[in-house]
C-alpha positions in Angstrom: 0.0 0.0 0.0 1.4 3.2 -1.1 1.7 6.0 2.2 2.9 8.7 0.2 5.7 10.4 -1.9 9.3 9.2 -0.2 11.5 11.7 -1.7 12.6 13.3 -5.4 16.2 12.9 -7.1 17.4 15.2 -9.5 20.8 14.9 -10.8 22.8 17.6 -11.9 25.9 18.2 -13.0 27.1 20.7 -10.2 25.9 19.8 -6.7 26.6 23.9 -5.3 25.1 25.4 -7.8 22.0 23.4 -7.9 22.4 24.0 -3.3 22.0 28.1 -4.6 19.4 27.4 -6.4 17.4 25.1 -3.5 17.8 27.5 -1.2 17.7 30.8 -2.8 14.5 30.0 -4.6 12.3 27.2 -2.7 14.3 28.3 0.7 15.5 24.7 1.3 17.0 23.4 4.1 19.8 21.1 3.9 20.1 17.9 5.7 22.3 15.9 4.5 25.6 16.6 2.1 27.8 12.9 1.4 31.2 14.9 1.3 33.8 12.6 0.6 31.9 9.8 1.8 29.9 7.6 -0.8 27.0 5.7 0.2 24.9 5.6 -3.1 25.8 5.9 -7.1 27.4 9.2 -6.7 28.0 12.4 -4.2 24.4 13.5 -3.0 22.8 15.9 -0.6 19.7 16.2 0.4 16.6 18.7 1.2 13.6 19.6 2.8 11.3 22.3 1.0 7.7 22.1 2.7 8.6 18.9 4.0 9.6 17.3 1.2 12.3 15.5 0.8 14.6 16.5 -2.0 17.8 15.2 -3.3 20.0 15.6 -5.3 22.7 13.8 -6.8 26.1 14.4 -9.2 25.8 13.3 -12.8 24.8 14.1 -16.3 21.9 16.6 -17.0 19.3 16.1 -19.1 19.7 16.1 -22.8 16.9 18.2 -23.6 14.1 20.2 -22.0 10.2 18.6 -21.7 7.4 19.8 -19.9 7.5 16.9 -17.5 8.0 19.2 -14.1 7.3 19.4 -10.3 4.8 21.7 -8.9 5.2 23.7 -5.6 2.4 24.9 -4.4 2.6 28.5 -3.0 0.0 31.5 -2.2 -1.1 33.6 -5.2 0.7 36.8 -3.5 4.1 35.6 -3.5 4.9 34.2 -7.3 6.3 38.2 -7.7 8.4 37.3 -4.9 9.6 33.7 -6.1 10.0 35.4 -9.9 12.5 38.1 -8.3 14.5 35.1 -6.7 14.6 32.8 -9.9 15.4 36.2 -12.2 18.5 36.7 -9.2 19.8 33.4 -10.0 19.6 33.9 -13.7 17.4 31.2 -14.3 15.1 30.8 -17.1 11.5 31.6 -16.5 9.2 30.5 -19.3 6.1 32.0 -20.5 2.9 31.2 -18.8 0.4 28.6 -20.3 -2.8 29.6 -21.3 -4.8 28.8 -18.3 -8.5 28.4 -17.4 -10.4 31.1 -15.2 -10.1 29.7 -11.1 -7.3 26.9 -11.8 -4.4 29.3 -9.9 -1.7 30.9 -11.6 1.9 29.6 -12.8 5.6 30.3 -12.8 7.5 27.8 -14.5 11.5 27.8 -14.9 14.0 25.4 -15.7 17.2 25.3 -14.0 20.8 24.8 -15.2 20.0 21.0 -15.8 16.9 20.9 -18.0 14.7 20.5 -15.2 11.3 22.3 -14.8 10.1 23.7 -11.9 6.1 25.1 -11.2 5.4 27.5 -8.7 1.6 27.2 -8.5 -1.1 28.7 -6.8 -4.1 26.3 -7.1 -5.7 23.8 -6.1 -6.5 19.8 -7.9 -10.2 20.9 -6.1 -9.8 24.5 -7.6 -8.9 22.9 -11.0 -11.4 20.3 -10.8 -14.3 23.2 -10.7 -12.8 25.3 -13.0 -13.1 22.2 -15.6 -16.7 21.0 -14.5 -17.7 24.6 -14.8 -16.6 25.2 -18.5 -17.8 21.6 -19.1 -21.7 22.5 -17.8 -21.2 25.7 -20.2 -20.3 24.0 -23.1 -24.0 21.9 -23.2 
């Protein structure tokens, strides 16, 4: 029986920079940091952000960029805030996707690795309405 979501790997190519980015955008806290020692397939560290567990671990980035992504959730009245913090790091922030009246807003970036990241502000119940409601229109 599944209990839940155990943790997330990324692997990147540069373990600090990825730390700057952790912590200077998602203020991560880190737990955990291998060093010299070597307990799994390469140096790793690891994170909490909204009690998540987050790791990371040394290696080759993605080849290319997709939409596949993690979503943070966060309060509508701080995505200015988070897109100051990813513009600081010189991250890419993509455009927005078109979105549906009452599903939340979006920030999406990728970091130095390929990955995506979503910074968003709804809800699955939010996004559920939203749906049903232009569904019931469309009859």
């Amino acid at each position: 029986m599944i209990e839940g979501l155990s943790h997330i790997t990324f692997i990147v190519r540069d373990l600090d920079r990825m730390t700057d980015i952790l912590q200077g955008v998602f203020d991560a806290k880190q737990v955990y940091a291998s060093g010299k020692r070597q307990f799994s397939l390469s140096p790793e560290r690891f994170f909490v952000i909204g009690g998540l567990w987050i790791a990371i671990m040394e290696g080759e980035p993605l080849c290319e960029r997709t939409y596949n992504h993690i979503a943070f959730k966060v309060p509508d009245d701080t995505l200015d805030l988070y897109r100051e913090r990813i513009e600081r790091l010189g991250l890419d922030v993509r455009p927005p996707r078109p979105r549906v009246e009452g599903e939340g807003r979006s920030l999406y970036f990728h970091d130095d690795d390929n990955h995506l990241f979503e910074l968003h502000s709804g809800t699955l119940d939010e996004r559920l309405a939203s749906y049903s409601r232009l569904e019931t229109m469309s009859k």
